[in-house]
C-alpha positions as CSV (number, residue, x, y, z in Angstrom):
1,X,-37.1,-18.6,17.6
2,X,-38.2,-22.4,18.3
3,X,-38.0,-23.5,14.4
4,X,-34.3,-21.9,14.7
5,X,-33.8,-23.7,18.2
6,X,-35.1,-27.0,16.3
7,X,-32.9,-26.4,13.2
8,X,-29.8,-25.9,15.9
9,X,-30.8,-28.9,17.9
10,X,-30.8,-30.9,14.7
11,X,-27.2,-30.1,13.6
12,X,-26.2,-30.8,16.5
13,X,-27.4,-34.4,16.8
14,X,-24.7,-35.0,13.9
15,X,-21.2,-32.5,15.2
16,X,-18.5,-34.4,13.5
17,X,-20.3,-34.2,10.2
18,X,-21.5,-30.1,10.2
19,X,-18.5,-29.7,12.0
20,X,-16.0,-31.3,8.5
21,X,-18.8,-29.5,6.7
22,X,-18.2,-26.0,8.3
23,X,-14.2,-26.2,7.9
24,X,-14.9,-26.3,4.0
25,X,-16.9,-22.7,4.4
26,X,-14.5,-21.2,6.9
27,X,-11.4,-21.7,4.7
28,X,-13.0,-20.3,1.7
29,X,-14.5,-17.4,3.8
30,X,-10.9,-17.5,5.8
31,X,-9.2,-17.0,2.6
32,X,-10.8,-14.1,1.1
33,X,-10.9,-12.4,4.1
34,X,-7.0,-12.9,4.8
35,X,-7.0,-11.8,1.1
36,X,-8.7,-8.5,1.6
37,X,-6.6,-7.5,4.8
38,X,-3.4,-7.9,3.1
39,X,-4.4,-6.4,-0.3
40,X,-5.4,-3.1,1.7
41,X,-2.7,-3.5,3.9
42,X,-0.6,-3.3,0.6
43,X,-2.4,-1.1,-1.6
44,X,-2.1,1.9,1.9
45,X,1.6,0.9,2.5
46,X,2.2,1.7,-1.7
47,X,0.1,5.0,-1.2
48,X,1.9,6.1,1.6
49,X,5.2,5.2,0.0
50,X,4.4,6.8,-3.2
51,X,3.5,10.1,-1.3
52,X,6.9,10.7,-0.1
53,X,7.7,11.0,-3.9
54,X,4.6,12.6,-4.7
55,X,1.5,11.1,-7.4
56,X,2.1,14.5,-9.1
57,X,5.8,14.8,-9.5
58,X,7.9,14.0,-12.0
59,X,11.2,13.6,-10.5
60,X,14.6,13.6,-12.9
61,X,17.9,12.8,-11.4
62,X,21.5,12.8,-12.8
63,X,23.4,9.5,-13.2
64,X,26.3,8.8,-11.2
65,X,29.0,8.4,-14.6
66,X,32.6,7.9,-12.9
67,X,35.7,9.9,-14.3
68,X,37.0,8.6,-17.7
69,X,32.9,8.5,-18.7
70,X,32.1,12.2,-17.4
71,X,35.1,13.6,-19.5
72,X,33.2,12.3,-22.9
73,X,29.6,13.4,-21.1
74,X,31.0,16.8,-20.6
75,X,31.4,17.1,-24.6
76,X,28.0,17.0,-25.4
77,X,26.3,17.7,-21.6
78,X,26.8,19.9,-18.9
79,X,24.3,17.3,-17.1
80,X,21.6,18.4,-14.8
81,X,21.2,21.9,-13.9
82,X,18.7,24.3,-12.7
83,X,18.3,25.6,-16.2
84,X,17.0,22.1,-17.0
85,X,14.5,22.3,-14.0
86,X,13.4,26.1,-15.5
87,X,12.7,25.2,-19.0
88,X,10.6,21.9,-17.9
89,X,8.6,24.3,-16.0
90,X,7.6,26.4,-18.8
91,X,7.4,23.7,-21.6
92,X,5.4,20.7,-19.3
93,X,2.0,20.9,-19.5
94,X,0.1,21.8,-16.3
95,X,3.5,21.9,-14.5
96,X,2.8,24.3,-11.9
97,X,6.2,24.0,-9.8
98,X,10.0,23.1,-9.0
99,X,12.2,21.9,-6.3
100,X,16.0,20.9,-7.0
101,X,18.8,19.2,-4.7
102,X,22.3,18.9,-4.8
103,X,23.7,16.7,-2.9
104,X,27.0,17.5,-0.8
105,X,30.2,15.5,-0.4
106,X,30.4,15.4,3.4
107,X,33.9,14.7,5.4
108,X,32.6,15.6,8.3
109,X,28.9,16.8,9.8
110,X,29.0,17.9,13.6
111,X,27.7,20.0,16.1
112,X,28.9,21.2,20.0
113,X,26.9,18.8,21.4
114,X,27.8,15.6,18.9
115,X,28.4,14.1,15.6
116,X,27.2,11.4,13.4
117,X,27.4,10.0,10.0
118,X,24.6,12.4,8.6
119,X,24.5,13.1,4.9
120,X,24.1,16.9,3.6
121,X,21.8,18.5,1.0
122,X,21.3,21.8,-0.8
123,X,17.9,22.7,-1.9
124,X,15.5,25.1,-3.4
125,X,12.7,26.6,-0.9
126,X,9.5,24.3,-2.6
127,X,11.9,21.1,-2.0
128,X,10.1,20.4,1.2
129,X,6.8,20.6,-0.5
130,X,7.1,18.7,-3.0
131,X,8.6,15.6,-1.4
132,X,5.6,16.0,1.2
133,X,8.4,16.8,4.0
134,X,6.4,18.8,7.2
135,X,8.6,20.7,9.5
136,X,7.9,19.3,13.4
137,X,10.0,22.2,14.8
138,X,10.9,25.3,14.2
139,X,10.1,26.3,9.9
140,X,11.0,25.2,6.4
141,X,13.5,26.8,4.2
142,X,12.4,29.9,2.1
143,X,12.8,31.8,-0.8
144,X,14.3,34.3,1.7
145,X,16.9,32.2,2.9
146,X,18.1,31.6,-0.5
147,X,17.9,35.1,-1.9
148,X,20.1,36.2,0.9
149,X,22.9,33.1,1.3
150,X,21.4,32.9,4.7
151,X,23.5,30.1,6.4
152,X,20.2,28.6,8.1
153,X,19.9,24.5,8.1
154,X,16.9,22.3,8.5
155,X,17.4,18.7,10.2
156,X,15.5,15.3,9.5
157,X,14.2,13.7,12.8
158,X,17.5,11.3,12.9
159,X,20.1,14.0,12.2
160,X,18.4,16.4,15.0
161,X,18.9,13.5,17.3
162,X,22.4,12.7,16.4
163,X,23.9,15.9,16.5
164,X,21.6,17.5,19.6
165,X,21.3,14.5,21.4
166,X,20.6,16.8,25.1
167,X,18.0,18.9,23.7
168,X,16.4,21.4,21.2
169,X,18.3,21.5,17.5
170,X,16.1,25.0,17.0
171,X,19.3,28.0,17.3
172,X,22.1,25.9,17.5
173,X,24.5,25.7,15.0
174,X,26.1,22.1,13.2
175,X,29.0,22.6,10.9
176,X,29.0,20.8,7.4
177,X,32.5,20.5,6.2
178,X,34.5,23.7,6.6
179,X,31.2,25.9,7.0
180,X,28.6,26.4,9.8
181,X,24.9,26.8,9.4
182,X,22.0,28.2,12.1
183,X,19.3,25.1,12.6
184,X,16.0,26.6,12.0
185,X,13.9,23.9,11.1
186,X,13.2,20.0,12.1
187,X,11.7,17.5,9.8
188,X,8.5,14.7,11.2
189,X,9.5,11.4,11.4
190,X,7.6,10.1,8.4
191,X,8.2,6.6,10.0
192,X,8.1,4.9,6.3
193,X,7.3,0.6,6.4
194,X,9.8,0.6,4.0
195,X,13.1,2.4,2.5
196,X,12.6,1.9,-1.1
197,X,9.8,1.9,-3.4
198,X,9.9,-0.2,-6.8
199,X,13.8,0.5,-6.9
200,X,13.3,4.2,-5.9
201,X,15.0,5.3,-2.3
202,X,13.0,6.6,0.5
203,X,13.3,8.2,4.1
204,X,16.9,9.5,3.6
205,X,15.6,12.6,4.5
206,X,15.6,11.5,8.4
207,X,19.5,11.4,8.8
208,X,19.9,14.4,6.4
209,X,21.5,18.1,6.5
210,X,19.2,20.3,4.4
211,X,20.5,23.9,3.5
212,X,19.4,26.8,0.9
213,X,20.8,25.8,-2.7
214,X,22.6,29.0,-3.5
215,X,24.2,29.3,0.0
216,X,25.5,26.0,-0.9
217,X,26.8,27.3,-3.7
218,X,28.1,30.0,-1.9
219,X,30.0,28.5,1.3
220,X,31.1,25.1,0.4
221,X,33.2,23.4,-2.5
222,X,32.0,21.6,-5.5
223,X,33.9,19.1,-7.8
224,X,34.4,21.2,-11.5
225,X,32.5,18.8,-13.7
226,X,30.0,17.3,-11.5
227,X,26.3,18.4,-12.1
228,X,24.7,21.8,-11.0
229,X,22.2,19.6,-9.3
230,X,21.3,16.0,-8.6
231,X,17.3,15.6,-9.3
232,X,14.8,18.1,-9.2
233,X,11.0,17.9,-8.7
234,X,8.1,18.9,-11.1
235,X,5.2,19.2,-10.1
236,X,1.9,18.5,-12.3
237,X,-1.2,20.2,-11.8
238,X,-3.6,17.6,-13.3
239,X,-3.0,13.8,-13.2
240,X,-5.1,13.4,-16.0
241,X,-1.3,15.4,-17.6
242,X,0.9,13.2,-15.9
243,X,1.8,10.9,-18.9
244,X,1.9,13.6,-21.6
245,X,3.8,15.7,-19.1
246,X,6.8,13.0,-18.9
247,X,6.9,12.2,-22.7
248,X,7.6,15.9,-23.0
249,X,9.9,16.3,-20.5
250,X,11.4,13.4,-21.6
251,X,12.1,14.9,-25.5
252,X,12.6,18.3,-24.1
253,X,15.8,16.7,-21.5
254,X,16.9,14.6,-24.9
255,X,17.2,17.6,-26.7
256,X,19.1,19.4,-23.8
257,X,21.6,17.2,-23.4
258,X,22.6,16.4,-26.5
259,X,21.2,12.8,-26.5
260,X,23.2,12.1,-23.7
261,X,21.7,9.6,-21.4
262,X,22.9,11.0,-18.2
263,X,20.2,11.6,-16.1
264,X,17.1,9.3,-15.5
265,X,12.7,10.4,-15.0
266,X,11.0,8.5,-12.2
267,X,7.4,9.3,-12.5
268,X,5.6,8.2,-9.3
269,X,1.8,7.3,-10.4
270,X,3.3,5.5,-13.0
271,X,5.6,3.1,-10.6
272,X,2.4,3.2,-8.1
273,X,0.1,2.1,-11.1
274,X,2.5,-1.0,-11.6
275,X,2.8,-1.7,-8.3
276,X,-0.6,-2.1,-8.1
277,X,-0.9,-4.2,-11.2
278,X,1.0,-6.5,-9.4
279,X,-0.8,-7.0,-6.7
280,X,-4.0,-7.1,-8.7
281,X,-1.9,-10.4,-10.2
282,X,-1.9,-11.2,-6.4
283,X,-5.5,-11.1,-5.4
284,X,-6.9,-12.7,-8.6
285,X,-4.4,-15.9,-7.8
286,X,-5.9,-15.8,-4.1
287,X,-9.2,-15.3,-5.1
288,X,-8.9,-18.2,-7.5
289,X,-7.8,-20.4,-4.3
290,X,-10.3,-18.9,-2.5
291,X,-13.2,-19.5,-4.7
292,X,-11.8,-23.5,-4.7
293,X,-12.2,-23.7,-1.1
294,X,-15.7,-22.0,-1.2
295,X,-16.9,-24.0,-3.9
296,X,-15.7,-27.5,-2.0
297,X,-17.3,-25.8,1.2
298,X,-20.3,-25.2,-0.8
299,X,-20.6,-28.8,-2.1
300,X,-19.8,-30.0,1.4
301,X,-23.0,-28.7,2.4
302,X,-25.1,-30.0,-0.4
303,X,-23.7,-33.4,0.9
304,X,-24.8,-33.5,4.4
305,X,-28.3,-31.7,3.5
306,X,-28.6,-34.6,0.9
307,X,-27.6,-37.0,3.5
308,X,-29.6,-35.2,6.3
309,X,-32.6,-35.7,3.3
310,X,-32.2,-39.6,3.2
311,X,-31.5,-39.9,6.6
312,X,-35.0,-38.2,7.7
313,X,-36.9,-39.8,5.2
314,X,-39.9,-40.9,7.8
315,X,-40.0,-37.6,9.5
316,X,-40.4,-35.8,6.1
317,X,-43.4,-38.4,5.3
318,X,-44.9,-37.5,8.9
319,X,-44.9,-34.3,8.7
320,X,-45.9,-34.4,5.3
321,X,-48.9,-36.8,6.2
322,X,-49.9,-34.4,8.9
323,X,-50.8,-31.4,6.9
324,X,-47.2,-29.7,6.1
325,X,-46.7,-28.2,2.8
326,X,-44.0,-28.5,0.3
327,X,-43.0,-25.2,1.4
328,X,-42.4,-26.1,5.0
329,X,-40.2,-29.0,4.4
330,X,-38.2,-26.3,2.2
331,X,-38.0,-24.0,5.0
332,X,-37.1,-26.2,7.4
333,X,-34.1,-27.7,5.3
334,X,-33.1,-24.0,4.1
335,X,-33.2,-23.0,7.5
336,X,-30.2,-25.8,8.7
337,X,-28.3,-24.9,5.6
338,X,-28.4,-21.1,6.7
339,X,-27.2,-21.6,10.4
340,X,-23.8,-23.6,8.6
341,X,-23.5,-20.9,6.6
342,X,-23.7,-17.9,9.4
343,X,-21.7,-19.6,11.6
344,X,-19.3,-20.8,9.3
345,X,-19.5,-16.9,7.6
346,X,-18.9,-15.8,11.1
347,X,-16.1,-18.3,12.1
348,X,-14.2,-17.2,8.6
349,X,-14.0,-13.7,9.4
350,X,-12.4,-14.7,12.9
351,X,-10.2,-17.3,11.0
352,X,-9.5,-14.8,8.4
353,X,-8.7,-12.2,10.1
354,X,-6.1,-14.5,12.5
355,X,-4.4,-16.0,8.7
356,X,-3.7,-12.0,8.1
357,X,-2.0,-11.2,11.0
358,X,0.2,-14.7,10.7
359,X,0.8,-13.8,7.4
360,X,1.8,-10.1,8.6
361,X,4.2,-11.6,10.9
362,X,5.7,-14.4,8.6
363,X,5.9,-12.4,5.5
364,X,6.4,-8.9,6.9
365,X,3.2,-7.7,4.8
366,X,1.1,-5.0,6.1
367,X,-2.6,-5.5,7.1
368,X,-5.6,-3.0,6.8
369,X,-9.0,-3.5,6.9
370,X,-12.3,-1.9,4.6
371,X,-15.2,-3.1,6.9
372,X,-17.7,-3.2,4.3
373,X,-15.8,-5.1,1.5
374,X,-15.0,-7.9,4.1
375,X,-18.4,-7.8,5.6
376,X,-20.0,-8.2,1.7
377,X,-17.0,-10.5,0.9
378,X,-18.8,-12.7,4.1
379,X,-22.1,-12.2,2.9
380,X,-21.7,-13.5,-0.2
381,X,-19.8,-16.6,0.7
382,X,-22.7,-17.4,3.0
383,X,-25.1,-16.4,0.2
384,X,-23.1,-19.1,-1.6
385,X,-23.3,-21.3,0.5
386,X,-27.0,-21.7,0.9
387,X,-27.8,-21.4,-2.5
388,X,-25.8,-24.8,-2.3
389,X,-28.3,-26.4,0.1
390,X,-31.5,-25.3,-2.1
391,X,-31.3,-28.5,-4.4
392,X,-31.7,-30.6,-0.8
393,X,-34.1,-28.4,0.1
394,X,-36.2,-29.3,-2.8
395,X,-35.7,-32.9,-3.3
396,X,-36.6,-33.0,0.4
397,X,-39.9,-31.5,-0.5
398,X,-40.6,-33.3,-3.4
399,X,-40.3,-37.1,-1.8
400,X,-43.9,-38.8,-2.0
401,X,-45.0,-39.0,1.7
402,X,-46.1,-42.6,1.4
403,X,-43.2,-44.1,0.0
404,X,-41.5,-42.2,2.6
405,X,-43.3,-43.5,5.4
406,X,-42.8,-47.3,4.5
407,X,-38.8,-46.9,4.0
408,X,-36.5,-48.5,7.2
């Protein structure tokens, strides 16, 4: 410990220049660190938003067309329908399962206890599993429910509050339009970061109405020409399918509709893949900055060593002329140049790891940390850095102890 205490004490005989010379290895380590907690932050925000639409799904929705254009669709297309949703399932490959929604004009959404501006859909029993929906209260929708024109009604989190805003949604009743439906089922509060993903909406499900498709069908009015439903769900068994799977459901909806383009196909791992490809852009343009301010943090040490080196000239020829070996000298230098580095590692994290959350708060990113690529992150910038103080290390080691013993 006393050639560490020695190697300490003779840093700190010169503060202000370690001290400029640390700032160079703190920003670089600062930087990547700040880098890594907002690229993880990112990268688990993205997954978490890409879950609600599922990595598996391929979702198809119809396209809003406004009166004169729906008369000349309606020639050629009777636009999205459950038959659509049917033969996707039995023509994709590895498609395993459906959901479908339609969504319903509401005038008016309330219940005995209160009202609010809460949007209504029908859907089919898996809807709830394929949009990775869990039920908080109460159960989902089945198959049941459906085959029966049951008038049952699961609420999202907001809509439970809304309309049962002095207790317990589970048994009462909330009337959609002209029709009334029994709540048997609450929705989590998925407490999403953000409501859209690449373009796509999310979390409308929290101020929504959900009831069984056919009792929809059943119980409340629909315009003549509009579509049988508004987007359903496919589910793909293997990723590894996921492309093929959308190029066939893509001809197979062409063919359907006559060439028509009236409906769009969101495939989520697709939009998740770009999204990531953009924030690979990201990192490589902050590792880039981050590399500069290692690399001047690197050559900032190699400066004061080499300084330290002329500086020290007579001490090196003493110690030299009393018996110390090339090897000592090296250790000794190499020894200075790794206490800059592990404090200045050490320092970056903290610095780092402050730059994230500022950055978080500025920017509205999202942080998250991966110990063990920020720790090896640290690790190597210090590795860096006294590979940077090897050269002084050597030249130290190399001066002829004679000469160096007769310079002022």
């Amino acid at each position: 410990m006393s050639v560490w205490r020695e190697a300490l004490d003779e840093l700190g005989r010169r503060k202000l220049r370690t001290g400029l010379t640390l700032l160079g290895l703190i920003f670089g380590v600062g930087s990547i660190v700040a880098m890594l907690g907002v690229g993880e932050g990112s990268r688990q925000e993205a997954l978490s938003l890409v879950e609600g639409l599922g990595l598996r799904n391929l979702i198809v929705r119809a396209l809003p067309q406004d009166s004169e254009a729906l008369r000349e669709v309606r020639l050629r297309s009777l636009g999205l329908t459950r038959a659509d949703a049917d033969a996707a399932l039995a023509v994709v490959p590895g498609a395993d399962a459906i959901a479908a929604e339609k969504e319903i004009r509401t005038h008016q959404v309330y219940s005995d206890q209160g009202s609010g501006d809460v949007q209504a859909s029908a859907v089919s029993a898996n809807y709830f599993d394929l949009a990775s929906l869990k039920v908080d209260q109460g159960r989902a929708l089945s198959n049941a429910d459906e085959d029966a024109l049951k008038a049952v009604a699961v609420l999202g989190y907001q809509a439970a509050r809304s309309l049962f805003p002095q207790g317990s949604a589970l048994g009462q009743w909330v009337k959609i339009n002209h029709a009334w439906f029994e709540v048997v089922g609450v929705l989590a509060d998925r407490d999403l970061a953000k409501d859209q993903f690449e373009g796509v909406q999310l979390g409308l499900e929290a101020n929504r109405v959900f009831v069984p498709l056919a009792s929809a069908r059943e119980r409340l009015r629909f315009q003549p020409m509009e579509d049988e439903i508004d987007r359903f769900w496919l589910r793909v068994a293997d990723p590894e399918q996921i492309v093929g799977g959308a190029q066939v459901m893509a001809a197979l909806l062409d063919q359907r509709h006559g060439g028509i383009a009236d409906y769009s196909l969101i495939v989520p791992a697709q939009l998740y893949r770009q999204h990531q490809q953009t924030q690979r852009i990201f990192r490589f343009v902050m590792a880039a900055i981050a590399g500069v301010s290692l690399l001047v943090g690197g050559i900032g040490i190699m400066n004061i060593m080499l300084a330290n080196v002329l500086e020290r000239r007579r001490e090196i020829g003493l110690l030299r002329a009393i018996g110390a070996r090339k090897r000592h000298i090296i250790d000794q230098f190499l020894r200075e140049t790794a206490l800059i580095c592990g404090i200045g590692a050490l320092l970056g994290l903290a610095f780092g790891g402050l730059l994230a959350y500022l950055i978080a708060t500025f920017a509205g990113w999202p942080v998250a940390w991966a110990p063990i690529p920020v720790l090896l992150s640290a690790a190597v910038c210090a590795a860096v850095g006294l590979g940077f103080g090897v050269y002084p290390a050597r030249q130290a080691a190399e001066l002829d102890p004679i000469a160096a013993l007769r310079s002022d």
